[in-house]
Structure formats: C-alpha cells, structure tokens
N, C-alpha and C positions, 0 to 999 in steps of 0.2 A: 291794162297794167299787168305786169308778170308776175306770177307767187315766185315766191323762191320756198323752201324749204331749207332749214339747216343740219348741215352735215355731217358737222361737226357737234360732239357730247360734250360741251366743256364747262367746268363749275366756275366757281368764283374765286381761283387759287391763281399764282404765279403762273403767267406761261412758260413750258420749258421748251428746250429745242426739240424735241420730240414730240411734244405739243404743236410746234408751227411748222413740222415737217410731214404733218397729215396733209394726206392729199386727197380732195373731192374733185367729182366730175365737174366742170366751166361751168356755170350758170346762167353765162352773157351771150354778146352779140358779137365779140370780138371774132371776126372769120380764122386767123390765126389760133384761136384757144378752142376752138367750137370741136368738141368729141375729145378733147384732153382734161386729163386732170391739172389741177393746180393748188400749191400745196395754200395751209394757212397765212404763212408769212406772206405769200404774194396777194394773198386776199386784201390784208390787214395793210400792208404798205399800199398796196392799188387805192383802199379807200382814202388815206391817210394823203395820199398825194390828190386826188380828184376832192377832197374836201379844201386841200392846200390851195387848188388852183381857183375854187370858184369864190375862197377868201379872199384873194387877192386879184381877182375880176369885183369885187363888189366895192374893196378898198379905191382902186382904180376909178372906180364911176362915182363913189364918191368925191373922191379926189379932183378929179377931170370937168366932171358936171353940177357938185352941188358946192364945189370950192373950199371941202372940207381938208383941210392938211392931214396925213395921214401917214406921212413920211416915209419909211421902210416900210411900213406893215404890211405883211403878218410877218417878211423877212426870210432869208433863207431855209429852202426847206430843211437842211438837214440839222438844225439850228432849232426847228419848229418838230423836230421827231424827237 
C-alpha cells in the first residue's frame, strides 16, 4: 500500500482560488502526471469524479443484479459537484 504524505497546510476555513491553485509534486501512477506537479483543484475534482464513478458502478450492480430500482442515481456529475 502507498503512504502519501500531505502537501498541502490547509485549516478548516473557505477554500479560496489561491488555495486550490497550489501546486504539489503527482503522488500517483498516472504515467502522464508522473514528475509534475498538480495543483489542488485537480486533486479535489480527481477525487470527487473517481468517488462519482464507483457510486454509480455500485448503484449499477444494484440495480442489474440485486433488482433494486435506483433510477438516475447518484445522476449527473456536475449536478453532484
């Protein structure tokens, strides 16, 4: 399993745009980001969209396999931001 470290000093206040326009060194395995930085906003949207997809992978197999209705859910993402 990989540590991560955070890179970010952030308290418990409003983010501002100079808040989510810090930039840390890539942490992952993406071969395109690997030796870049990347700022906060793409951190936070990265998660927000890979939390998005495996909501809607889970809704799906309910849906499909246990015949549970579940209709739009969780629904478009920018709708869900």
């Amino acid at each position: 399993m990989h540590q991560r470290t955070n890179q970010f000093n952030l308290t418990s206040r409003r983010l501002t745009e100079a808040d989510l326009a810090l930039e840390s060194p890539y942490a992952g395995t993406m071969a395109g980001l690997v030796g870049r930085n990347v700022t906060l906003r793409y951190l936070l949207l990265r998660i927000a969209a890979h939390t998005f997809f495996h909501i809607g992978d889970i809704a799906s197999v309910r849906s499909r396999r246990l015949g549970q209705s579940v209709g739009d859910y969780p629904g478009l993402l920018p709708a869900c931001l």
